[in-house]
N, C-alpha and C positions, 0 to 999 in steps of 0.2 A: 207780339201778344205776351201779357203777364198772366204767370202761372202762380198762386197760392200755392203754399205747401201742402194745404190740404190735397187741391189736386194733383200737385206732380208725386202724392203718396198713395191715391186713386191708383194713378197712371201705375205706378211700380208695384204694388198688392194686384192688379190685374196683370201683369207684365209676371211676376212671381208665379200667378196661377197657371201660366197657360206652361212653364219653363219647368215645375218642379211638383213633383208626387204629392204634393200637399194641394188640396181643395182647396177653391174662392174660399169659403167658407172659415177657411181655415187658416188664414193668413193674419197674422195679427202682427202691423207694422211695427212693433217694439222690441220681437225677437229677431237674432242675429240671421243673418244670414246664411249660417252654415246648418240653421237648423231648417230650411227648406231646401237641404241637398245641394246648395249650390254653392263650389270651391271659388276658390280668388278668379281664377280664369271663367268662368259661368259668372260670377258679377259682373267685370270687363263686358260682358256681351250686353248684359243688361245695364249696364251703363252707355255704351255704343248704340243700345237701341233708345234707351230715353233722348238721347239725345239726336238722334235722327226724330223723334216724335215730336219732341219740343221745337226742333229746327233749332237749336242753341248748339255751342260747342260747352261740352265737359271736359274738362281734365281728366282721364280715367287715373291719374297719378294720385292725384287729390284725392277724387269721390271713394278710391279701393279703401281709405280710410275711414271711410263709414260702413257702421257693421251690420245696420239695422235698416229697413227701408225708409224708417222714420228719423233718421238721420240724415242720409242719402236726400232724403225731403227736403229738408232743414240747408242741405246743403248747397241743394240746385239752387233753391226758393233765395236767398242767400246771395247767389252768382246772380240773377237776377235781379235783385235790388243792385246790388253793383252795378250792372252796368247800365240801369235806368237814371243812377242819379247822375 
């Protein structure tokens, strides 16, 4: 299955909500990640779980380098075209 970035950024702003003190509502994919509470080890998790959602493997090496969920999008979205072509 191909995922758009739009969706696998769906997937992670709901993925953020249920993980961090900050409401749905209230997630706006373009701020960093440490401002919804959650340290380098709390992304790892949320990158271990996209990825179990996706059924794709992530590099959590890689992805830790995105700061933003809207990155992290960009990123998957990205490994995907990769390995369709």
């Amino acid at each position: 299955m191909i995922h758009t970035q739009e969706e696998i950024e769906t997937i992670i702003c709901r993925m953020l909500a249920k993980v961090s003190p900050t409401g749905p509502d209230d997630i706006d994919p373009t701020k960093r990640f440490d401002t919804f509470g959650l340290d380098s080890l709390a992304r790892v998790g949320v990158i271990s779980e996209l990825s179990k959602r996706l059924q794709c493997e992530i590099e959590p090496e890689e992805a830790i380098e995105c700061d933003s969920p809207r990155k992290l999008a960009s990123f998957v979205a990205q490994q995907f075209a990769e390995r369709t072509e």
